[in-house]
MARZA-235332 format. One line per 3 residues: number of its first residue (from 1); their letters; for each residue x, y, z of N, C-alpha, C. Coordinates in nm, 2 decimals. Layout:
NUM	A	X,Y,Z,X,Y,Z,X,Y,Z ~ ...
END
This chain:
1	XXX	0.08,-0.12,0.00,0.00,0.00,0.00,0.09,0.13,0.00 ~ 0.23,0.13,0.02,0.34,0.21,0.00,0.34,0.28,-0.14 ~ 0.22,0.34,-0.17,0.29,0.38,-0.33,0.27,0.53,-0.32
4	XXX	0.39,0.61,-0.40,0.44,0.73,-0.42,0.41,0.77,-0.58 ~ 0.41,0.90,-0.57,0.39,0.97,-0.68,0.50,1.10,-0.68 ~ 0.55,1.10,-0.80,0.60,1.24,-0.86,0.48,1.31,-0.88
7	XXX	0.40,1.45,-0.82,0.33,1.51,-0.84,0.33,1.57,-0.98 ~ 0.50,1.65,-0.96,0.50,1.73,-1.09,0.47,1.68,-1.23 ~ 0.44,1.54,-1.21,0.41,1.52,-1.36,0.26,1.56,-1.40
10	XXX	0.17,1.59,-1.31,0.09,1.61,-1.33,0.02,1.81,-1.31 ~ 0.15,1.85,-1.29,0.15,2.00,-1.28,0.05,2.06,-1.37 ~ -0.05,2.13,-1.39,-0.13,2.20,-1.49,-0.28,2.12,-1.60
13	XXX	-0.23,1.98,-1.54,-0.35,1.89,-1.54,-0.49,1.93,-1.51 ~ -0.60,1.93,-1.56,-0.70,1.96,-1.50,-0.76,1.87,-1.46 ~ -0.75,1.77,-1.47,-0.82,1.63,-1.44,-0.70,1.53,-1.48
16	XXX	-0.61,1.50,-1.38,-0.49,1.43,-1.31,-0.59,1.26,-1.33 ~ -0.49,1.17,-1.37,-0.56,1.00,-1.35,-0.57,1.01,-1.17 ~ -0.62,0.93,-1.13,-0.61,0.86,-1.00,-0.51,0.81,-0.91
19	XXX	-0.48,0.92,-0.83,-0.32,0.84,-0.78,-0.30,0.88,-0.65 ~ -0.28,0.79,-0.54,-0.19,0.83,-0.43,-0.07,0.93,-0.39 ~ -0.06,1.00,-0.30,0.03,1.07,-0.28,0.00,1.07,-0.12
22	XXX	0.17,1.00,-0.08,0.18,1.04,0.09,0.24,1.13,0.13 ~ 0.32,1.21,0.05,0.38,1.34,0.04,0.32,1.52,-0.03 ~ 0.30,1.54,0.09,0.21,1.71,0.01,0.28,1.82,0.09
25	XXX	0.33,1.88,0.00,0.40,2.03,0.02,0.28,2.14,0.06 ~ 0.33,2.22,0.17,0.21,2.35,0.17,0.16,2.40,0.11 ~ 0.24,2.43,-0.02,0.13,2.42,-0.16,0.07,2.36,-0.21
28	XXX	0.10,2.25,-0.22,0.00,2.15,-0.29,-0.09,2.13,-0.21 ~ -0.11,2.10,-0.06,-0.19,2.14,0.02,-0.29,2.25,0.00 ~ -0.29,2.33,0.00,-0.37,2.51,-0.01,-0.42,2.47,-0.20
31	XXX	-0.32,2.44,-0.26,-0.38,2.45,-0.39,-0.48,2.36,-0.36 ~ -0.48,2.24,-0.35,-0.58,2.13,-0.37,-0.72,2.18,-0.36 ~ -0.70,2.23,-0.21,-0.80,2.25,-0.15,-0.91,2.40,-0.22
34	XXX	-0.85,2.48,-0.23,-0.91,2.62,-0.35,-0.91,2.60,-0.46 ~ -0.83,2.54,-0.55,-0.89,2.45,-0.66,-1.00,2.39,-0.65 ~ -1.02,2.25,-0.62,-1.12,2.15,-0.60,-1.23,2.22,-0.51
37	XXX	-1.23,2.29,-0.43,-1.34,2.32,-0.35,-1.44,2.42,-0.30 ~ -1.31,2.52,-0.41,-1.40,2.70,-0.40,-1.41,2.67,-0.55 ~ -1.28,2.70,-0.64,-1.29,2.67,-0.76,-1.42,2.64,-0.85
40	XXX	-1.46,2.52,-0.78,-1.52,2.43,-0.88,-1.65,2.50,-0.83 ~ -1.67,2.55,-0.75,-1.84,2.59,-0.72,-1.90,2.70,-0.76 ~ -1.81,2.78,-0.85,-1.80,2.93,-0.87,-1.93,3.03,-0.85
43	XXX	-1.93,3.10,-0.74,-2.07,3.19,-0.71,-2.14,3.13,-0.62 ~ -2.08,3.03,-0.53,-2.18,2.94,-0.40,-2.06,2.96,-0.32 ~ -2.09,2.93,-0.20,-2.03,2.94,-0.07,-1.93,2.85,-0.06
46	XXX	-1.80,2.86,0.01,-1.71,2.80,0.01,-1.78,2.66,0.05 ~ -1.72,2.52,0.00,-1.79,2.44,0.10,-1.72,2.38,0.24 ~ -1.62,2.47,0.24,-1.53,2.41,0.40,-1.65,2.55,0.51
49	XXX	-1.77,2.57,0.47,-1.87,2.64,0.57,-1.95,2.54,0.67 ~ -2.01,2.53,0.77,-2.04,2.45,0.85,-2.18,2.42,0.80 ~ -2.21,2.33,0.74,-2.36,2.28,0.67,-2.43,2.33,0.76
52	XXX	-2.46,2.35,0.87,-2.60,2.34,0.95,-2.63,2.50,0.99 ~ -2.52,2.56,0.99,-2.54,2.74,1.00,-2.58,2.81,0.87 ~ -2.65,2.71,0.76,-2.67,2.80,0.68,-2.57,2.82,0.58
55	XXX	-2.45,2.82,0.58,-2.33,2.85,0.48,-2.32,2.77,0.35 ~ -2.39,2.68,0.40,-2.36,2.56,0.21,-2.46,2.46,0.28 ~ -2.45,2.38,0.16,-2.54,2.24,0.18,-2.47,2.11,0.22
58	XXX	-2.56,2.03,0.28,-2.50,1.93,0.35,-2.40,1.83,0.31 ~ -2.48,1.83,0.17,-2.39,1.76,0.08,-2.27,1.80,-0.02 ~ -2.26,1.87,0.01,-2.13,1.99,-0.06,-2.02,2.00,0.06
61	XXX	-2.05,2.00,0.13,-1.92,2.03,0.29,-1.88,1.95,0.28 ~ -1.75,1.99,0.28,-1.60,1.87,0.29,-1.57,1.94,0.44 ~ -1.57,2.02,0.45,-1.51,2.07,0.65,-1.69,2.07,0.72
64	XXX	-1.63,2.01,0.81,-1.71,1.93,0.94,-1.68,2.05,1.09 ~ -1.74,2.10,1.11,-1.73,2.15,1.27,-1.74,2.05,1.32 ~ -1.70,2.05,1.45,-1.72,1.90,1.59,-1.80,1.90,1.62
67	XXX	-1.89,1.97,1.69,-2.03,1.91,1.67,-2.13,1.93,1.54 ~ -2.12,1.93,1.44,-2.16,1.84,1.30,-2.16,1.75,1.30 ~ -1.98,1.72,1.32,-1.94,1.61,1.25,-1.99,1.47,1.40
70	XXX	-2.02,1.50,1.52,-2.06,1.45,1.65,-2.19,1.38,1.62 ~ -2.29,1.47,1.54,-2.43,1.49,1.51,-2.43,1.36,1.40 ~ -2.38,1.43,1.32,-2.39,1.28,1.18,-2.30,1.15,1.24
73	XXX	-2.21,1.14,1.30,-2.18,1.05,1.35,-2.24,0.97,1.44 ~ -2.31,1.01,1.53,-2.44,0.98,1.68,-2.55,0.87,1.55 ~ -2.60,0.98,1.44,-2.68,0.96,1.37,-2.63,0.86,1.27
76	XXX	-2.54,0.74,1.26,-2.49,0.68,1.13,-2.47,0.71,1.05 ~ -2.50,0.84,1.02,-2.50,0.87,0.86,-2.34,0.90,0.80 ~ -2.38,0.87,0.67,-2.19,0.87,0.60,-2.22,0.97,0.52
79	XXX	-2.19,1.08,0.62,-2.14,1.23,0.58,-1.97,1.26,0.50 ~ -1.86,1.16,0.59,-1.75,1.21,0.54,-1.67,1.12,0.50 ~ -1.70,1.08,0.36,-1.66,0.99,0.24,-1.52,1.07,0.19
82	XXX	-1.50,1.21,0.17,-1.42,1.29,0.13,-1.42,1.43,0.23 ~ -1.37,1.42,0.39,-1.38,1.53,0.43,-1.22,1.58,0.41 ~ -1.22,1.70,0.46,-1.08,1.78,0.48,-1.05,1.79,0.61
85	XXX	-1.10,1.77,0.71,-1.03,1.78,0.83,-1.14,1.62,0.93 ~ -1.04,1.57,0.98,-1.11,1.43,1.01,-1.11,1.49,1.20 ~ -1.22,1.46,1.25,-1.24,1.49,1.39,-1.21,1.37,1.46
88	XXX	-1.11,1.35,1.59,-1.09,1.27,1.68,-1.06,1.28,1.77 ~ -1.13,1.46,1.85,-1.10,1.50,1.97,-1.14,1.39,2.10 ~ -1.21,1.29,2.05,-1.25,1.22,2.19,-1.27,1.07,2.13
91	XXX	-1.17,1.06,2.04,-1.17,0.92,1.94,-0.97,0.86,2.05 ~ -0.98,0.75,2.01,-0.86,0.68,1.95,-0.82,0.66,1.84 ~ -0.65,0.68,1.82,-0.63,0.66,1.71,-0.54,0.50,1.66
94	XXX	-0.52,0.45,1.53,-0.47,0.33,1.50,-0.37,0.36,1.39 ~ -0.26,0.32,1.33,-0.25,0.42,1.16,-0.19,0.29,1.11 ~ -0.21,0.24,1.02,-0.14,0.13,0.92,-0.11,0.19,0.81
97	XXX	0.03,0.16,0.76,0.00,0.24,0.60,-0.01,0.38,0.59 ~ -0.08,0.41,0.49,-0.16,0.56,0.46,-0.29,0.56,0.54 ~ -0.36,0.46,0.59,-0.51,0.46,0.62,-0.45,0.51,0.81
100	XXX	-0.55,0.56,0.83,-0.57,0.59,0.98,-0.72,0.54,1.04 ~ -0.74,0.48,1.13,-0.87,0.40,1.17,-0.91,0.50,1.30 ~ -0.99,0.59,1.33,-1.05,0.64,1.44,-1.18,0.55,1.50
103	XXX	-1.12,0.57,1.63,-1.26,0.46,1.70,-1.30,0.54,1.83 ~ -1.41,0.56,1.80,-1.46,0.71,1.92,-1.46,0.64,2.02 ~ -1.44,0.70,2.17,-1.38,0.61,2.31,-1.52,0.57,2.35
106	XXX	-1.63,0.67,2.36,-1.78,0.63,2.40,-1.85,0.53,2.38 ~ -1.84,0.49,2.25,-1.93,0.42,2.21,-1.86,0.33,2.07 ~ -1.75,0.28,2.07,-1.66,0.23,1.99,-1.68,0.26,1.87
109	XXX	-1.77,0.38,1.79,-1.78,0.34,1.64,-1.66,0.36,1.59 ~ -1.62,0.33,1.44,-1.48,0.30,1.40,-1.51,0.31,1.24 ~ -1.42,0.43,1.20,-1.43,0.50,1.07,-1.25,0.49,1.01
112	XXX	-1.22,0.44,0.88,-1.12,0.44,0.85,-1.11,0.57,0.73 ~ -1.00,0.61,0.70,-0.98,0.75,0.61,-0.80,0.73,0.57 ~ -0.81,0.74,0.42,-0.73,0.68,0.33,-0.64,0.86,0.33
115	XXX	-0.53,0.86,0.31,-0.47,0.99,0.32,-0.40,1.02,0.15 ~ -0.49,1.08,0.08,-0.46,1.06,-0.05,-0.45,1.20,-0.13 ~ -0.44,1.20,-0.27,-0.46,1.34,-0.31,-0.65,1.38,-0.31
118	XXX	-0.63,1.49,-0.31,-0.77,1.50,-0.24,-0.86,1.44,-0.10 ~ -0.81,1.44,-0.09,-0.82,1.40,0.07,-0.82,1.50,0.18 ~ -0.82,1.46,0.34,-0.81,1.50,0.43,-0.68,1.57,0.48
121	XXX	-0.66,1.66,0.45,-0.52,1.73,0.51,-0.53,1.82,0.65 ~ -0.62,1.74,0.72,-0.63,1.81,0.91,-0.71,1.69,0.94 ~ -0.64,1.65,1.06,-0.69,1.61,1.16,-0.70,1.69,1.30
124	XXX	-0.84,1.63,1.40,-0.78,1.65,1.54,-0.79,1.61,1.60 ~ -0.69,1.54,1.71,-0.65,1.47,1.79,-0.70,1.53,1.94 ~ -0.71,1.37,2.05,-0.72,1.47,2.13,-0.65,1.50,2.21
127	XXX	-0.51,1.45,2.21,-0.41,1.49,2.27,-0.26,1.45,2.20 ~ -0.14,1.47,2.26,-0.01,1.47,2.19,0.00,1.32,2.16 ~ -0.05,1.26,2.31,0.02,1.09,2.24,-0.04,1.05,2.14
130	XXX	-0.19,1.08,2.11,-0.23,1.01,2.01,-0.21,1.09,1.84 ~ -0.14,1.20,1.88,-0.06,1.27,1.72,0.03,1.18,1.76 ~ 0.11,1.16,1.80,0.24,1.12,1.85,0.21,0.96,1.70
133	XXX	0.11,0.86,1.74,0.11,0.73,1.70,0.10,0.79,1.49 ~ 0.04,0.89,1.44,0.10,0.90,1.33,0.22,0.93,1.25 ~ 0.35,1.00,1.36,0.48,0.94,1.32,0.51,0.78,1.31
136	XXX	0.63,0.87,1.19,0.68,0.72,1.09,0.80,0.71,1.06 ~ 0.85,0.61,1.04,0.98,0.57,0.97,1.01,0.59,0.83 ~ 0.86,0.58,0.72,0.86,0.54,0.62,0.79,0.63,0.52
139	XXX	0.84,0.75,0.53,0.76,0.89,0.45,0.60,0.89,0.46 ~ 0.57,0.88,0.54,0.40,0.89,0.51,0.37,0.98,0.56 ~ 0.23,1.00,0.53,0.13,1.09,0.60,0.23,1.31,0.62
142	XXX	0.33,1.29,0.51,0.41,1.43,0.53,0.29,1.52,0.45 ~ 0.29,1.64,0.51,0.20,1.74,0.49,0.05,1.75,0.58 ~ 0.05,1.65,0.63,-0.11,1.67,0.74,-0.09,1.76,0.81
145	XXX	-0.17,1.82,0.87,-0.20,1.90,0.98,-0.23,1.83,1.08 ~ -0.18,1.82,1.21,-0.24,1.77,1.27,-0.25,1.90,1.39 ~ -0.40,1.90,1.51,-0.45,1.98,1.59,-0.44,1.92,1.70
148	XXX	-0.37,1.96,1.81,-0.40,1.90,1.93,-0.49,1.93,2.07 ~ -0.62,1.87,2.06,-0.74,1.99,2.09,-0.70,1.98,2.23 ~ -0.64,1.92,2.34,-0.65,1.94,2.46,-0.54,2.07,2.47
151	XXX	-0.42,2.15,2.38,-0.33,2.27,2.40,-0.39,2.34,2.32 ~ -0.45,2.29,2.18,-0.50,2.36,2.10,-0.39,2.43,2.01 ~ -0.27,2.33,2.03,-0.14,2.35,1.93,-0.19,2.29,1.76
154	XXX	-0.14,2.31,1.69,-0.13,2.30,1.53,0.03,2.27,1.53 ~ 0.03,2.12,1.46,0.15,2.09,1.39,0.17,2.02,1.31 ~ 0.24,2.04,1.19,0.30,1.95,1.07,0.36,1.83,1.07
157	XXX	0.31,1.71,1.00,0.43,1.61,1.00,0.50,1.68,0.91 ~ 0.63,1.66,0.88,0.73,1.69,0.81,0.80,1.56,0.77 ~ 0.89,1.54,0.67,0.98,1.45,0.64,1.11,1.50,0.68
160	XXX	1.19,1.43,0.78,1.33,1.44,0.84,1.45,1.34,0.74 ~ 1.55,1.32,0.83,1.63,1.29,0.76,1.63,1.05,0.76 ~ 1.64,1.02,0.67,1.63,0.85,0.63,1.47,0.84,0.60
163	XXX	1.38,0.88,0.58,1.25,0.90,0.60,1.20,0.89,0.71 ~ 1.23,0.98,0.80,1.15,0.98,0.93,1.06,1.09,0.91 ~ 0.97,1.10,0.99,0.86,1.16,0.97,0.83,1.19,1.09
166	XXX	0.81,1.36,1.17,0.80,1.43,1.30,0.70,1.51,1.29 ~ 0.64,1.51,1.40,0.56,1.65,1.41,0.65,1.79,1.42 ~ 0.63,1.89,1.35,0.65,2.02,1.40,0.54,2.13,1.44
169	XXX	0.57,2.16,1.48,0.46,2.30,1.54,0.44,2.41,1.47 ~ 0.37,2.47,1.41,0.34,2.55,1.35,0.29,2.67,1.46 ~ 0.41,2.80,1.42,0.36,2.90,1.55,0.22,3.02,1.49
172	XXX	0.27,3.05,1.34,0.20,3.09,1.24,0.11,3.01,1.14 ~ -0.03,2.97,1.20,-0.10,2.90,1.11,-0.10,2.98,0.98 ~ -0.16,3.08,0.93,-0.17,3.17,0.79,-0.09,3.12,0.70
175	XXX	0.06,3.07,0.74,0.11,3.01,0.63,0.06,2.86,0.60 ~ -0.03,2.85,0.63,-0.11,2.71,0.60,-0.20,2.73,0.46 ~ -0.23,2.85,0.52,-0.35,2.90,0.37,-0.51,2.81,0.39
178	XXX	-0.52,2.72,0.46,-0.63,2.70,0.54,-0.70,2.78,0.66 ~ -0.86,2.81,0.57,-0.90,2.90,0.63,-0.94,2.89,0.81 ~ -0.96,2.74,0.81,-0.98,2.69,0.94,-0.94,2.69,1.05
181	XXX	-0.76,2.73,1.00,-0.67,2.69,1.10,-0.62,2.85,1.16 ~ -0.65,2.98,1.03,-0.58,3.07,1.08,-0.68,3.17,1.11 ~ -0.83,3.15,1.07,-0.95,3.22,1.11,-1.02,3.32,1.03
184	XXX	-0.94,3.31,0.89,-1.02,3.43,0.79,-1.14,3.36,0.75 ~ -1.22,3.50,0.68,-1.33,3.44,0.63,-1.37,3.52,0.54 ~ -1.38,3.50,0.41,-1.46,3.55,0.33,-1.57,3.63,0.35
187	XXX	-1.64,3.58,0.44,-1.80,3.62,0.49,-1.78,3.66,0.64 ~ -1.63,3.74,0.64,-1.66,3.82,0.74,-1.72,3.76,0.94 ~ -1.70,3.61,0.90,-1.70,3.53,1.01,-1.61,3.43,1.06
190	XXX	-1.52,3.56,1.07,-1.33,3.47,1.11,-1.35,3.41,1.26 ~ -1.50,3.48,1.33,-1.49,3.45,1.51,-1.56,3.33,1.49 ~ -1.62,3.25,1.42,-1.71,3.14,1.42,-1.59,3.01,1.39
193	XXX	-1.49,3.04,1.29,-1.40,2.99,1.21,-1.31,2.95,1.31 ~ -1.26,3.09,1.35,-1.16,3.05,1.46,-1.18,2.94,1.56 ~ -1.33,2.95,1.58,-1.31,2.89,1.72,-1.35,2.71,1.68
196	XXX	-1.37,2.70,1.56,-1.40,2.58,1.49,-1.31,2.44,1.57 ~ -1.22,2.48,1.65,-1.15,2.40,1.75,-1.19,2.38,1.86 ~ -1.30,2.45,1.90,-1.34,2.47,2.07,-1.27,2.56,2.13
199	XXX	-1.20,2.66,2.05,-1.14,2.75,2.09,-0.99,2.83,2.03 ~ -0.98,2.94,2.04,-0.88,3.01,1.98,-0.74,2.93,2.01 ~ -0.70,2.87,1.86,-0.59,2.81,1.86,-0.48,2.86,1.89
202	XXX	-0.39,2.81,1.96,-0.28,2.84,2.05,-0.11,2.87,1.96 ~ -0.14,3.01,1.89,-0.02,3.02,1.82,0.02,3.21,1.88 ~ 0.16,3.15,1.82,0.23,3.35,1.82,0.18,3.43,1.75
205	XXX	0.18,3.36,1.62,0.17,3.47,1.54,0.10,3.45,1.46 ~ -0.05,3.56,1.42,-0.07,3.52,1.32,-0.17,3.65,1.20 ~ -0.04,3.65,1.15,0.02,3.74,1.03,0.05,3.69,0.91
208	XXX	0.03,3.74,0.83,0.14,3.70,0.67,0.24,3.64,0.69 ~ 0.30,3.54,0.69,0.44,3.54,0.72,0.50,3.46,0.65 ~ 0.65,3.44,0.59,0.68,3.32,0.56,0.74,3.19,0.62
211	XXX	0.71,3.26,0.77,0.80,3.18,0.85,0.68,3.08,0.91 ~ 0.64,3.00,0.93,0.55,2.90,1.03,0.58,2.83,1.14 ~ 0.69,2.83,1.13,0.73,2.72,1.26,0.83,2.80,1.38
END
């Protein structure tokens, strides 16, 4: 299930074949996501808006608030076939491979989520150890976000040196270009956005910057 991709072959593609990628650069990150998800809908509401406030429709939202995503979970329903930020504030985590298996502590349900192009580039955790279990030896999972809701830190895997793979901290979300993480909003509802963590996420700085970490 180890399979890699040279992106740049597919640079300027508008419709790329089908392919895995366990490695995403902060750009290809941010592009994916404003291409595929503002892009495509041109003159409708972003769909990373919270389906139930009115912002988009249920079936267009790829970003999930926590209690949304609590809501359709309680309720069975298979809301997030293709989300962008995977919720696990009060989950366990498992990781094989590229796939990660969340199994909520309450009531064991258990959802698996493939880490691919187009895919989920945030998760959140609900604490360091269980970020901690998606470090690797073997290049994976580089470019996720991961959130750690009990400090309400933001941090990157990154690729280190033999293929190891670390969290880093991110002190400046904005250079994420995810609106989620740094609190803009088109519609002028950066305080709803922000707090889309359970609270104003725990960084220095957060300005233009080129520096993040």
């Amino acid at each position: 299930m180890n399979i890699f991709h040279d992106t740049e072959k597919y640079q300027g593609v508008s419709n790329p074949p089908f392919i895995k990628t366990m490695k995403k650069t902060v750009t290809q990150v941010a592009k994916e996501f404003y291409r595929n998800w503002i892009r495509s809908t041109p003159g409708r509401t972003p769909v990373w808006f919270h389906p139930t406030l009115g912002w988009g429709e249920e079936k267009e939202a790829k970003f999930f608030y926590k209690d949304s995503w609590r809501e359709f979970e309680d309720a069975g329903i298979e809301h997030t076939k293709h989300p962008l930020c995977l919720w696990a504030d009060a989950h366990t985590l498992s990781v094989e491979d590229e796939v990660i298996t969340i199994t909520r502590d309450e009531n064991n349900h258990v959802s698996t989520y493939e880490y691919r192009l187009d895919s989920f580039n945030t998760i959140c955790v609900k604490n360091l150890d269980e970020a901690r279990k998606i470090e690797n030896n073997n290049r994976l999972f580089v470019g996720l976000y991961v959130v750690d809701y009990s400090t309400k830190k933001v941090y990157r895997l990154v690729e280190k040196l033999n293929g190891k793979v670390r969290l880093e901290r991110i002190l400046n979300p904005y250079v994420t270009r995810l609106p989620w993480l740094y609190g803009n909003s088109p519609k002028n509802k950066s305080k709803l956005i922000e707090e889309a963590f359970g609270g104003t996420l725990n960084t220095t700085d957060r300005n233009p910057s080129e520096n993040g970490y």
